[in-house]
PQR file of N, CA, C, O and H, with PARSE charges and radii, in Angstrom:
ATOM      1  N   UNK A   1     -60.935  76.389 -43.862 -0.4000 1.5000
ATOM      2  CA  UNK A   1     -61.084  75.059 -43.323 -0.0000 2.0000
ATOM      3  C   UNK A   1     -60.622  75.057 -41.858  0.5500 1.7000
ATOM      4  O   UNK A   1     -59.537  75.479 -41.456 -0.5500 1.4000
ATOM      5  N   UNK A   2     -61.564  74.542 -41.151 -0.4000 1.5000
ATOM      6  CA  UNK A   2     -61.148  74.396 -39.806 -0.0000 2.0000
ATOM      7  C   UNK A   2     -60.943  73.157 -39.281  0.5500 1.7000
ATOM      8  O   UNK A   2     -61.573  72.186 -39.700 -0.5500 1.4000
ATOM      9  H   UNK A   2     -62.445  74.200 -41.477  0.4000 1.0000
ATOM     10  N   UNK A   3     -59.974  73.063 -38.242 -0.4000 1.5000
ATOM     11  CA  UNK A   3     -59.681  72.276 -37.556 -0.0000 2.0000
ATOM     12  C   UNK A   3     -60.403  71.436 -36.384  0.5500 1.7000
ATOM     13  O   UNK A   3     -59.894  71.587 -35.274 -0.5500 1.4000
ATOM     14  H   UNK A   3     -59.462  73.852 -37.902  0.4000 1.0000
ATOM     15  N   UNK A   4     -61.746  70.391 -36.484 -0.4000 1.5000
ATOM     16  CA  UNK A   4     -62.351  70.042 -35.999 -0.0000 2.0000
ATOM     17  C   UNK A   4     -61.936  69.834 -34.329  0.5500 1.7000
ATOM     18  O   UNK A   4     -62.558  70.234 -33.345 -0.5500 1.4000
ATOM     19  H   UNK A   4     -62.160  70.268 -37.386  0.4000 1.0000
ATOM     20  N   UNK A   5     -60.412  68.913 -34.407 -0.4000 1.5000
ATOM     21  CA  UNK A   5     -59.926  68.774 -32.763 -0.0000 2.0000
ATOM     22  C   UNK A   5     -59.721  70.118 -31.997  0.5500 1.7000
ATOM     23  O   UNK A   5     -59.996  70.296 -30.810 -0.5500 1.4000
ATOM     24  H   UNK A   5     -59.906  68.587 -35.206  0.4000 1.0000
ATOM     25  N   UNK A   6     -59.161  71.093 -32.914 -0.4000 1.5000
ATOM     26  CA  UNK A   6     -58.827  71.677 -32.141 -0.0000 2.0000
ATOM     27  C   UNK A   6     -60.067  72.832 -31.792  0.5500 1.7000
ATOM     28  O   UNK A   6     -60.127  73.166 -30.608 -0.5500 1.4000
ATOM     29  H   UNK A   6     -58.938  70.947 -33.878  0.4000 1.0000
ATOM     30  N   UNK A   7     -60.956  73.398 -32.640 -0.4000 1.5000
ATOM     31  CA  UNK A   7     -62.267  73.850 -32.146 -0.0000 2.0000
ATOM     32  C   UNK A   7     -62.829  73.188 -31.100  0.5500 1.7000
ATOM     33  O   UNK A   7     -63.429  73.846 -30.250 -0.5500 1.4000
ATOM     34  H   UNK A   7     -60.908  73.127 -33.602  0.4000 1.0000
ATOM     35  N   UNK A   8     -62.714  71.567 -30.970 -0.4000 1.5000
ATOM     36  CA  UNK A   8     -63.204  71.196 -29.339 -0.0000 2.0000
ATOM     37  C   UNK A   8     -62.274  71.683 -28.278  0.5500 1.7000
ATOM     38  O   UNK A   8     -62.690  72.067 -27.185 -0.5500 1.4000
ATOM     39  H   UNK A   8     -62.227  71.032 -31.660  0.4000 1.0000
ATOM     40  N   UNK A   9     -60.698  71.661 -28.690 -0.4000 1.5000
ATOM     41  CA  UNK A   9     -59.799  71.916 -27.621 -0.0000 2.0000
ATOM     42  C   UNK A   9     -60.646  73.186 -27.009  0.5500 1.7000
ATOM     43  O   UNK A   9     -61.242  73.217 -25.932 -0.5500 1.4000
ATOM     44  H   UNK A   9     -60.360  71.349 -29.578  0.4000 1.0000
ATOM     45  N   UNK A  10     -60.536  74.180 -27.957 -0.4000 1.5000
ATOM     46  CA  UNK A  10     -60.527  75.453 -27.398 -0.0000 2.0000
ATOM     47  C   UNK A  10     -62.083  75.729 -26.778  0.5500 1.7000
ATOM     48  O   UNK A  10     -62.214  76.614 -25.933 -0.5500 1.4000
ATOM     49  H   UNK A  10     -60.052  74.155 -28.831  0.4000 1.0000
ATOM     50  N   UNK A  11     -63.131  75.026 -27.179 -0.4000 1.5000
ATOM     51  CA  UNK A  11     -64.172  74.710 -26.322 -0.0000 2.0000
ATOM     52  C   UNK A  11     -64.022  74.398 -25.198  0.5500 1.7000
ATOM     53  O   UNK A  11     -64.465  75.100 -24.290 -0.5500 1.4000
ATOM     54  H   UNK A  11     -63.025  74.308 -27.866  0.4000 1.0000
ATOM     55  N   UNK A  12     -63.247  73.074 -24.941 -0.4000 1.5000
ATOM     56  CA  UNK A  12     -63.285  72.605 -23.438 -0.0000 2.0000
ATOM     57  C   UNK A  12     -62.357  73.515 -22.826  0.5500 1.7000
ATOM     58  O   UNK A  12     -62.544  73.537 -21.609 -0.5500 1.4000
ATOM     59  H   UNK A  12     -62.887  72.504 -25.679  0.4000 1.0000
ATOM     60  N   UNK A  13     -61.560  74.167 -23.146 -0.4000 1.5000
ATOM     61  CA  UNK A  13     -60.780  75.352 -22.700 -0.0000 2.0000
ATOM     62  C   UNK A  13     -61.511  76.056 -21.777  0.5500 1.7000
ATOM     63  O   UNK A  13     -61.520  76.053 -20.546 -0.5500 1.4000
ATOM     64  H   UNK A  13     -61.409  74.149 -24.135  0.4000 1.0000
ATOM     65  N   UNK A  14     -62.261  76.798 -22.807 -0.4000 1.5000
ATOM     66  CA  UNK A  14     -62.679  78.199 -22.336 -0.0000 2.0000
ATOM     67  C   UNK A  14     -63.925  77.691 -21.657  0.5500 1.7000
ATOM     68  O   UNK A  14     -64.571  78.401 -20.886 -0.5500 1.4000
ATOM     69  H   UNK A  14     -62.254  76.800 -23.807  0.4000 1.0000
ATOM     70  N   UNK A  15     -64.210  76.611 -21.917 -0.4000 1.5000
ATOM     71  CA  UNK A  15     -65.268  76.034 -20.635 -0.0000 2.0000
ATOM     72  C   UNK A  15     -64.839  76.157 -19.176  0.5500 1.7000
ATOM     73  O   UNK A  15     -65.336  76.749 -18.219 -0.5500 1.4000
ATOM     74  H   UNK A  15     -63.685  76.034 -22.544  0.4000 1.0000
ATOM     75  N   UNK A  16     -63.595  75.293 -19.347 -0.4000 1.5000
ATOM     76  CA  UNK A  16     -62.719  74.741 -17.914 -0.0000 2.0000
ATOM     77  C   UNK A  16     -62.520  76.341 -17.421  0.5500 1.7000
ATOM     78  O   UNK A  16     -62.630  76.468 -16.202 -0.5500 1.4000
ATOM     79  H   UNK A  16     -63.191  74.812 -20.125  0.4000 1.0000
ATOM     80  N   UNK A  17     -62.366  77.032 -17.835 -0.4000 1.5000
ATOM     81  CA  UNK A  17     -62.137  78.969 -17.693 -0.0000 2.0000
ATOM     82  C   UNK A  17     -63.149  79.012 -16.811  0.5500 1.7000
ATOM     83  O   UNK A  17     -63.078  78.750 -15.611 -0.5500 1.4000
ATOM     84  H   UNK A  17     -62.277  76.929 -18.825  0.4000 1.0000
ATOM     85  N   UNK A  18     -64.357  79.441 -17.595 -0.4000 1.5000
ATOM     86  CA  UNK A  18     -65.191  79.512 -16.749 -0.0000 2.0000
ATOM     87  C   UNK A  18     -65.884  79.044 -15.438  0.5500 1.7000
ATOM     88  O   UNK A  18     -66.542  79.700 -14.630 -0.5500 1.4000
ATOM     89  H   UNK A  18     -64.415  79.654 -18.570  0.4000 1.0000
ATOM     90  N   UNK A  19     -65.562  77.763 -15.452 -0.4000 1.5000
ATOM     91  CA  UNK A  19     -66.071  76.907 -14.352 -0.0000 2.0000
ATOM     92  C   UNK A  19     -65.182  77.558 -13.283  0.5500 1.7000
ATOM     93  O   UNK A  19     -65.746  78.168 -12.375 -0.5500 1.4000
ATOM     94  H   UNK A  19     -65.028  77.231 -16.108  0.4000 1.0000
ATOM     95  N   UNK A  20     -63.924  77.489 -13.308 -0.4000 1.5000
ATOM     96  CA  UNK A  20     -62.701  77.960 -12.290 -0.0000 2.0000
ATOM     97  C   UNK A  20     -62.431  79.216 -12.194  0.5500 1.7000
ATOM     98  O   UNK A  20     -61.376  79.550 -11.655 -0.5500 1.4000
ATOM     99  H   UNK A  20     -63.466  76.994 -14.047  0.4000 1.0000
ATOM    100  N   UNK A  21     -63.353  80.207 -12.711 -0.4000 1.5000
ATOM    101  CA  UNK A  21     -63.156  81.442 -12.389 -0.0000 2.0000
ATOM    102  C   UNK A  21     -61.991  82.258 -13.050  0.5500 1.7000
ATOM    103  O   UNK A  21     -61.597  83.303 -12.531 -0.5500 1.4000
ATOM    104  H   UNK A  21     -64.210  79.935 -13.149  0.4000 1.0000
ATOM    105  N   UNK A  22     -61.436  81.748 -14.233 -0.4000 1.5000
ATOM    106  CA  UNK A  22     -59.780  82.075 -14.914 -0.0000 2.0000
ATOM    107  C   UNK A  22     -58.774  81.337 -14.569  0.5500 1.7000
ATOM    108  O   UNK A  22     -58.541  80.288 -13.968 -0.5500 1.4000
ATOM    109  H   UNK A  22     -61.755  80.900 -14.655  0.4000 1.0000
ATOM    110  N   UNK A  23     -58.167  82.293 -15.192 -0.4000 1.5000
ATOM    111  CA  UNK A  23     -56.762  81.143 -15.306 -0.0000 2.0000
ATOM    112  C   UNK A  23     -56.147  80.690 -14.138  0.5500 1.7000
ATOM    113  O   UNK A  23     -55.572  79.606 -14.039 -0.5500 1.4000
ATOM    114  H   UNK A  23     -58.357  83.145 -15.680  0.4000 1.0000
ATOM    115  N   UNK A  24     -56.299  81.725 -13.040 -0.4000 1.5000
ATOM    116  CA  UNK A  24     -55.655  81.402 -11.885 -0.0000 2.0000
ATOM    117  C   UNK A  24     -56.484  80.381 -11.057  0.5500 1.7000
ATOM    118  O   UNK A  24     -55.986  79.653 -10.199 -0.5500 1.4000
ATOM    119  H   UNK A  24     -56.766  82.605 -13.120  0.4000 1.0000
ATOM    120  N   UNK A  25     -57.659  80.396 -11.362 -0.4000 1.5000
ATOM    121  CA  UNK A  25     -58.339  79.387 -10.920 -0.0000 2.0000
ATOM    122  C   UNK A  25     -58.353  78.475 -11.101  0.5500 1.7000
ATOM    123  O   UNK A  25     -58.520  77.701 -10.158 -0.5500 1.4000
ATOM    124  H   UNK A  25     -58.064  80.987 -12.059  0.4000 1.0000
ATOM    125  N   UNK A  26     -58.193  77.992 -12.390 -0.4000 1.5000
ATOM    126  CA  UNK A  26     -58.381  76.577 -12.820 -0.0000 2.0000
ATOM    127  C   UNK A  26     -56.832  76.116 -12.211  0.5500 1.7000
ATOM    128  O   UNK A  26     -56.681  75.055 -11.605 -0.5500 1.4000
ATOM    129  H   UNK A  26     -58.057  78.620 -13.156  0.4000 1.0000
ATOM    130  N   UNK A  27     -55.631  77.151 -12.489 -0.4000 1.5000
ATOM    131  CA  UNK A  27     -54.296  76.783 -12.127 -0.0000 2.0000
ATOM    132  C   UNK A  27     -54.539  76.078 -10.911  0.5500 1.7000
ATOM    133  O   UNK A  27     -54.188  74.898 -10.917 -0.5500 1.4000
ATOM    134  H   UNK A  27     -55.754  78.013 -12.981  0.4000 1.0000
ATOM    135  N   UNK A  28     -55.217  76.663  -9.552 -0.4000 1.5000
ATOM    136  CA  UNK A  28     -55.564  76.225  -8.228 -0.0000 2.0000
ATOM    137  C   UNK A  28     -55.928  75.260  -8.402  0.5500 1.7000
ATOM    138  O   UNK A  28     -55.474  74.484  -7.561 -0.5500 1.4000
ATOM    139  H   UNK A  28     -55.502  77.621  -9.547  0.4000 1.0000
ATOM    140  N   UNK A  29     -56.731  74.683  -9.276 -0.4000 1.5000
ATOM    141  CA  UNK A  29     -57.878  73.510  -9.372 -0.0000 2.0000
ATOM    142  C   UNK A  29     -56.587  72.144  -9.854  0.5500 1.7000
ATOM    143  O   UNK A  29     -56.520  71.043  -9.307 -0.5500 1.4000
ATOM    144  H   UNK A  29     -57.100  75.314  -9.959  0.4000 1.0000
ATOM    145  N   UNK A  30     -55.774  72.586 -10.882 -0.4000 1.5000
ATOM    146  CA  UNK A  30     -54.605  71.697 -11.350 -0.0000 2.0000
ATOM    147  C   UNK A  30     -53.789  71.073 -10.306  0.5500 1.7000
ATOM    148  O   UNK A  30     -53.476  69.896 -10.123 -0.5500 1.4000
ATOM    149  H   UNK A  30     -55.828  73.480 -11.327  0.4000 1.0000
ATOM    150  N   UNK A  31     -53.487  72.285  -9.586 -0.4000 1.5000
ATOM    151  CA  UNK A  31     -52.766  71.734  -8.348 -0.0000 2.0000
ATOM    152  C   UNK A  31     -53.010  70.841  -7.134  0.5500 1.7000
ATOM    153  O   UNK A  31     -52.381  69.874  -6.705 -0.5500 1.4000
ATOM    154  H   UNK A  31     -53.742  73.241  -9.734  0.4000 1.0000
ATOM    155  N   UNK A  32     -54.674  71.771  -6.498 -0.4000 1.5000
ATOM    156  CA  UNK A  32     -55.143  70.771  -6.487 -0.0000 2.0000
ATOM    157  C   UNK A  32     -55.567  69.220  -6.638  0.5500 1.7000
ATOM    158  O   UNK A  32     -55.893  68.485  -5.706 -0.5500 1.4000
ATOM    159  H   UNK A  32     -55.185  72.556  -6.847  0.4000 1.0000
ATOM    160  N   UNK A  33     -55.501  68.901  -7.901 -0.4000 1.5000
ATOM    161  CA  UNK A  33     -55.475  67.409  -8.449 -0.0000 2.0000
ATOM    162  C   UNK A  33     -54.345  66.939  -8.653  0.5500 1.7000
ATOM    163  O   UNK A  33     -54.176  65.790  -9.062 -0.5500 1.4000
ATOM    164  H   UNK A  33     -55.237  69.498  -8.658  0.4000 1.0000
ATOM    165  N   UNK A  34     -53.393  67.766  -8.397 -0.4000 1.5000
ATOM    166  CA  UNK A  34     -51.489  66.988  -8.650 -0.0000 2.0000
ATOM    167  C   UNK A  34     -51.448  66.419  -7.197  0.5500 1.7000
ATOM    168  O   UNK A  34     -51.330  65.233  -6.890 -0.5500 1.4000
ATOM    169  H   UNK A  34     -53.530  68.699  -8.065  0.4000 1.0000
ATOM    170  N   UNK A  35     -51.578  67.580  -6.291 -0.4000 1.5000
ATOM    171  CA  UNK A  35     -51.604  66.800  -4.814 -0.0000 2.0000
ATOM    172  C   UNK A  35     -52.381  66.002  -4.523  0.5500 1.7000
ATOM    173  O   UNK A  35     -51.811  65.093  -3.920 -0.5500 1.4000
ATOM    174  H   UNK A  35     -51.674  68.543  -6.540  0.4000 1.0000
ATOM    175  N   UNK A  36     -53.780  65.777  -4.660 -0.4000 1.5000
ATOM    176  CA  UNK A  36     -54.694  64.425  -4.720 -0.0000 2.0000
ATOM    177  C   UNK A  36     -53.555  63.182  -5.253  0.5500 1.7000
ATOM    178  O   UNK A  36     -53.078  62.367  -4.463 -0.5500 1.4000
ATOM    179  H   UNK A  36     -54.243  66.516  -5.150  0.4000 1.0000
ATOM    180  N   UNK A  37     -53.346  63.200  -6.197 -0.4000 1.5000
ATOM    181  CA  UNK A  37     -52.401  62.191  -7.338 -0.0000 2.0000
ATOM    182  C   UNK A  37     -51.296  62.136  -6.118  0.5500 1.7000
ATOM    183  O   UNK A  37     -51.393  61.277  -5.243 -0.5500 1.4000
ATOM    184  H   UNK A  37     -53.734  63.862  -6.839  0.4000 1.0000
ATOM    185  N   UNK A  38     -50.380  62.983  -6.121 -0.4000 1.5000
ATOM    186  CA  UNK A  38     -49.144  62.455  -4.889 -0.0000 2.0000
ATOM    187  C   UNK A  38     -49.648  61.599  -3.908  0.5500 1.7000
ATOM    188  O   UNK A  38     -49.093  60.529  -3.657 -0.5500 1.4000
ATOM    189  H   UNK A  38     -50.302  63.682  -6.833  0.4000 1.0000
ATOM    190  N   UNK A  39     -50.848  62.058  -3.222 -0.4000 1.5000
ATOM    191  CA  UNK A  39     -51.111  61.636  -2.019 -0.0000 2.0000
ATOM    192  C   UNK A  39     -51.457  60.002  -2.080  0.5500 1.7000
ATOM    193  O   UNK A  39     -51.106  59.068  -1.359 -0.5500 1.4000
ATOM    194  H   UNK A  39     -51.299  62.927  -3.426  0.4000 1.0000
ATOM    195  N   UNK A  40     -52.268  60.074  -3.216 -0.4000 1.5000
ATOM    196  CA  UNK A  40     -52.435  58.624  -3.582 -0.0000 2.0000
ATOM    197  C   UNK A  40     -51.474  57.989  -4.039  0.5500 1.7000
ATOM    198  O   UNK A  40     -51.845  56.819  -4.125 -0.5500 1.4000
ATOM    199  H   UNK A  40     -52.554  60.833  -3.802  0.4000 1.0000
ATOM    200  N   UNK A  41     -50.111  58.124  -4.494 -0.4000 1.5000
ATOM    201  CA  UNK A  41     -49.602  57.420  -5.166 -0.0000 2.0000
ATOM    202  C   UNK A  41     -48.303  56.945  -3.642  0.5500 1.7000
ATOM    203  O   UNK A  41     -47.671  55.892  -3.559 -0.5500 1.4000
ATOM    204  H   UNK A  41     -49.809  59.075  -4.423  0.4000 1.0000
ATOM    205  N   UNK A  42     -48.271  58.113  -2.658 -0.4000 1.5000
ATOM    206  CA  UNK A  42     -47.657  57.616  -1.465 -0.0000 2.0000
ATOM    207  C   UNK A  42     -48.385  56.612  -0.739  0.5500 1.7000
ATOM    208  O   UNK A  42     -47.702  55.756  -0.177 -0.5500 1.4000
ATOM    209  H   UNK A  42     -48.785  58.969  -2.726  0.4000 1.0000
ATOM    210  N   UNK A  43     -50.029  56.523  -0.606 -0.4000 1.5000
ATOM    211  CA  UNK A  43     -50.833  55.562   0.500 -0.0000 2.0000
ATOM    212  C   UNK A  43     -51.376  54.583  -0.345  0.5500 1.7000
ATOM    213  O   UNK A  43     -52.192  53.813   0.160 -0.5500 1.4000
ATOM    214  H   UNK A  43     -50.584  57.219  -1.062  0.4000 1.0000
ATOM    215  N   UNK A  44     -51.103  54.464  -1.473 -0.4000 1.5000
ATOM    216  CA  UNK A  44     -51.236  53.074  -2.606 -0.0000 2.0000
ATOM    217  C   UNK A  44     -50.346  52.216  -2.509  0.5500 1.7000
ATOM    218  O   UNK A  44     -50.405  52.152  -3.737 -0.5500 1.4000
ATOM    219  H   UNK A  44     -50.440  55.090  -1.884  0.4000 1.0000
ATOM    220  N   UNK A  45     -49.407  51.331  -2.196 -0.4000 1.5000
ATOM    221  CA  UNK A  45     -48.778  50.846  -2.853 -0.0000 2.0000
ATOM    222  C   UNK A  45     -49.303  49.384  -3.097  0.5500 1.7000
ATOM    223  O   UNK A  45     -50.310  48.946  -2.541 -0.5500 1.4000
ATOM    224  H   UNK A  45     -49.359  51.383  -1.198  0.4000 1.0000
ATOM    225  N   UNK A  46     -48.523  48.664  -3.986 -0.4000 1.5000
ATOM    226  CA  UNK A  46     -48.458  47.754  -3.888 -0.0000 2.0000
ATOM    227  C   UNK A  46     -47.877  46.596  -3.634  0.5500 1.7000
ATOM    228  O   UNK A  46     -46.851  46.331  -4.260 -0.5500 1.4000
ATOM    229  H   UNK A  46     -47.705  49.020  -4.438  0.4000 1.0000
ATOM    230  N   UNK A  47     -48.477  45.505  -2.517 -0.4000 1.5000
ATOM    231  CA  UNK A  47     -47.572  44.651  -1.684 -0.0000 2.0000
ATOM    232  C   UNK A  47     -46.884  43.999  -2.758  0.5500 1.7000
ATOM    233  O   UNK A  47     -47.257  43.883  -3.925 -0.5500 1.4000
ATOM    234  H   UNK A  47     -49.311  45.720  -2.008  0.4000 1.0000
ATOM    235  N   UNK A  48     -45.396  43.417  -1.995 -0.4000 1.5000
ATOM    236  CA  UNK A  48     -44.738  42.475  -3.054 -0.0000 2.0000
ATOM    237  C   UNK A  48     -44.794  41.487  -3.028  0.5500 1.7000
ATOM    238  O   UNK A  48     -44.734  41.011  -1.895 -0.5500 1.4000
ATOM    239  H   UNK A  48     -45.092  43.511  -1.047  0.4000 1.0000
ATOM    240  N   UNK A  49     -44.909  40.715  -3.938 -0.4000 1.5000
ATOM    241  CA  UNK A  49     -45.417  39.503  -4.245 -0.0000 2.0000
ATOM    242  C   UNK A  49     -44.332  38.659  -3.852  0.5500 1.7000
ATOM    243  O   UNK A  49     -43.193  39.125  -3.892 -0.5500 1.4000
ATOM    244  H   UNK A  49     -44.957  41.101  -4.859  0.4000 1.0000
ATOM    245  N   UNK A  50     -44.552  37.315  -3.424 -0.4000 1.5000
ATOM    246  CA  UNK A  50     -43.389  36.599  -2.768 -0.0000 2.0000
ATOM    247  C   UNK A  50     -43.363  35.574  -4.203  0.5500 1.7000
ATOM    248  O   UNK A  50     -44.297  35.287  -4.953 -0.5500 1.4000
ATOM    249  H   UNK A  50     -45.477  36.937  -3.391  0.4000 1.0000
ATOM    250  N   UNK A  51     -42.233  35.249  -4.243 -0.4000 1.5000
ATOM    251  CA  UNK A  51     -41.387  34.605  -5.520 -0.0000 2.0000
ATOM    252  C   UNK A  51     -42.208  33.146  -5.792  0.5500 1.7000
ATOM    253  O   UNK A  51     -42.341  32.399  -4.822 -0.5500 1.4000
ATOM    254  H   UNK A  51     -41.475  35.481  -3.635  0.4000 1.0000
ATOM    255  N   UNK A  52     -42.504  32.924  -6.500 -0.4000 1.5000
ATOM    256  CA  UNK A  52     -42.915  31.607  -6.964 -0.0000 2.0000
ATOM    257  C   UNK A  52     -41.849  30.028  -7.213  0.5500 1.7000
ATOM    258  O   UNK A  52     -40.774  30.074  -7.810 -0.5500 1.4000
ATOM    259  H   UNK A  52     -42.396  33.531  -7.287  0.4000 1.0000
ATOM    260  N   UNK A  53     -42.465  28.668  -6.590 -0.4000 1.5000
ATOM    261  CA  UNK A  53     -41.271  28.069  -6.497 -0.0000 2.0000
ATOM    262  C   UNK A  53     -41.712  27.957  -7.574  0.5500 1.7000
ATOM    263  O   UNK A  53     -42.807  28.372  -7.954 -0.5500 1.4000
ATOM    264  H   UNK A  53     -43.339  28.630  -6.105  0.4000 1.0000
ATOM    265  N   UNK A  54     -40.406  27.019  -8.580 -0.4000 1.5000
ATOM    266  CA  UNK A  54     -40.103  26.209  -9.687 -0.0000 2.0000
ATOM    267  C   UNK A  54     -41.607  24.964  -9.695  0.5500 1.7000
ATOM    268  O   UNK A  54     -41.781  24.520  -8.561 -0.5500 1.4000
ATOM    269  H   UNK A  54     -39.517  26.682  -8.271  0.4000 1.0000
ATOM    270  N   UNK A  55     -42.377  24.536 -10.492 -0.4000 1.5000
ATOM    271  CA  UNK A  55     -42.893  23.590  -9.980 -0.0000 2.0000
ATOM    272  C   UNK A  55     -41.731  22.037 -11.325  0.5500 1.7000
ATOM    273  O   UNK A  55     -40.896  22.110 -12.226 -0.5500 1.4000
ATOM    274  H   UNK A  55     -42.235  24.897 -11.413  0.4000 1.0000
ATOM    275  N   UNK A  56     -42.402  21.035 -10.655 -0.4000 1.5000
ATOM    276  CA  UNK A  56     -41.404  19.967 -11.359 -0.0000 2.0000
ATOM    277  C   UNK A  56     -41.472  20.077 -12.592  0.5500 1.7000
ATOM    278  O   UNK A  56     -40.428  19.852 -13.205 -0.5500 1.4000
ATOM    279  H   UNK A  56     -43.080  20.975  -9.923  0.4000 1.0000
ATOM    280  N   UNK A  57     -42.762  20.474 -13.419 -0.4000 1.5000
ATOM    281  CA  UNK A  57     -43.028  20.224 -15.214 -0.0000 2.0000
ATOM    282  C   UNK A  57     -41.928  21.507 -15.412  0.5500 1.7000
ATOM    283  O   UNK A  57     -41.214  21.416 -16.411 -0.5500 1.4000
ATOM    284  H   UNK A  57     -43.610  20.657 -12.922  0.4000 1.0000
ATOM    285  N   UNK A  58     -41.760  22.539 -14.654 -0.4000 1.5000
ATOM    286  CA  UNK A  58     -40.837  23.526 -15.435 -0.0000 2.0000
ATOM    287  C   UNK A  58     -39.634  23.323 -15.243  0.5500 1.7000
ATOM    288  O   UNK A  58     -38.738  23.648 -16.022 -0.5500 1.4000
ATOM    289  H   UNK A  58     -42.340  22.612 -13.842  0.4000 1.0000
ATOM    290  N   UNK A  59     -39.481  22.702 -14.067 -0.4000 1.5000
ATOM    291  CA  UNK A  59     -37.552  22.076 -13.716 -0.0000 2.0000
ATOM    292  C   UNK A  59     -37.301  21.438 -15.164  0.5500 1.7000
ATOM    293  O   UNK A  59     -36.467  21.673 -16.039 -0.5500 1.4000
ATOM    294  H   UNK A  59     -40.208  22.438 -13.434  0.4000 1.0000
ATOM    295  N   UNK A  60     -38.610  20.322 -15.032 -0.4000 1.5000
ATOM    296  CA  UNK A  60     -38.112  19.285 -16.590 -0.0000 2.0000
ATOM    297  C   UNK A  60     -37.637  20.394 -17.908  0.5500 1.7000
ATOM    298  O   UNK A  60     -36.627  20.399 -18.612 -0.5500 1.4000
ATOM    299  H   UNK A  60     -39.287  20.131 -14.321  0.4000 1.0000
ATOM    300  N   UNK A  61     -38.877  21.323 -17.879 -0.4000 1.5000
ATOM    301  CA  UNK A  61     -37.774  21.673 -19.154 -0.0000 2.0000
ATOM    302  C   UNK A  61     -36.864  22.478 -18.871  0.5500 1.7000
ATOM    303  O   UNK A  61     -35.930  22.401 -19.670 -0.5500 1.4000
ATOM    304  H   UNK A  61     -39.698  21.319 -17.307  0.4000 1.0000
ATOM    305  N   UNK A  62     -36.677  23.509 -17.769 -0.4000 1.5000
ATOM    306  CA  UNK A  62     -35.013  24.002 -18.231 -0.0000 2.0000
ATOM    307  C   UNK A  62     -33.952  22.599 -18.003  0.5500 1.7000
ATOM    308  O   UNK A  62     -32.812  22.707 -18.454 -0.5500 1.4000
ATOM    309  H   UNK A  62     -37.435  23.572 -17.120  0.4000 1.0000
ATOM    310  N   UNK A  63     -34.288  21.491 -17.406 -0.4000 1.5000
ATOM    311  CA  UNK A  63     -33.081  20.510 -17.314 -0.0000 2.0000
ATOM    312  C   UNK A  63     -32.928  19.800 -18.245  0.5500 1.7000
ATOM    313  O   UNK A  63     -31.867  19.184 -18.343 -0.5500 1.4000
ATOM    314  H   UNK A  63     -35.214  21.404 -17.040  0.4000 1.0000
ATOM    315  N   UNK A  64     -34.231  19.627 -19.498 -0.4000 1.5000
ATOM    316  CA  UNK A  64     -34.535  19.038 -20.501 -0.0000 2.0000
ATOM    317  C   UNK A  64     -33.121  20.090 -21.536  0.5500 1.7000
ATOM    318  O   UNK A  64     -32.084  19.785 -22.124 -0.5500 1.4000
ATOM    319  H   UNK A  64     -35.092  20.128 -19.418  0.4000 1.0000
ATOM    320  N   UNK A  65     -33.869  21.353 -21.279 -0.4000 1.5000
ATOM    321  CA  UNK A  65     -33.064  22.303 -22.499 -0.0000 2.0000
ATOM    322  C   UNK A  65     -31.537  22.593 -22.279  0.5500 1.7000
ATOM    323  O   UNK A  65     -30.933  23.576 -22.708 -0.5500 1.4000
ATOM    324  H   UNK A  65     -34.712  21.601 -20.801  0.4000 1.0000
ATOM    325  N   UNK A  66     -31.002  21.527 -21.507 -0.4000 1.5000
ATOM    326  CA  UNK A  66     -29.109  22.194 -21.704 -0.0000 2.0000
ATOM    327  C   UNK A  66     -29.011  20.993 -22.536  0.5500 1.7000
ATOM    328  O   UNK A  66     -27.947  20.708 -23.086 -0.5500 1.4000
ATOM    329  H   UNK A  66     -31.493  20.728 -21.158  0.4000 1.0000
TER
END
């Protein structure tokens, strides 16, 4: 009995192998996409949002609830 997930694992494996030329290749290719990911995650950010006032219906209830 075989293991259906993991017969795909080792498919897309030895696919990703080939495409990248071995192991050291695809390793290049990993790294590759870690530094993509850093780079974006330094020139992404996101602005901060400025605080929201109280409006009156919500004053009422925390002044309602003591």
């Amino acid at each position: 009995m075989t293991d259906v997930i993991m017969e795909e694992v080792w498919k897309r494996r030895e696919q990703m192998l080939q495409k990248h030329g071995g192991m050291e290749g695809l390793l290049k290719h990993i790294e590759k996409l870690e530094a993509q990911q850093a780079r974006r995650g330094k020139l992404i950010t996101k602005p901060s949002r400025p605080k929201r006032k109280a409006t009156t219906a919500s004053k009422r209830k925390t002044s309602s609830a003591k």
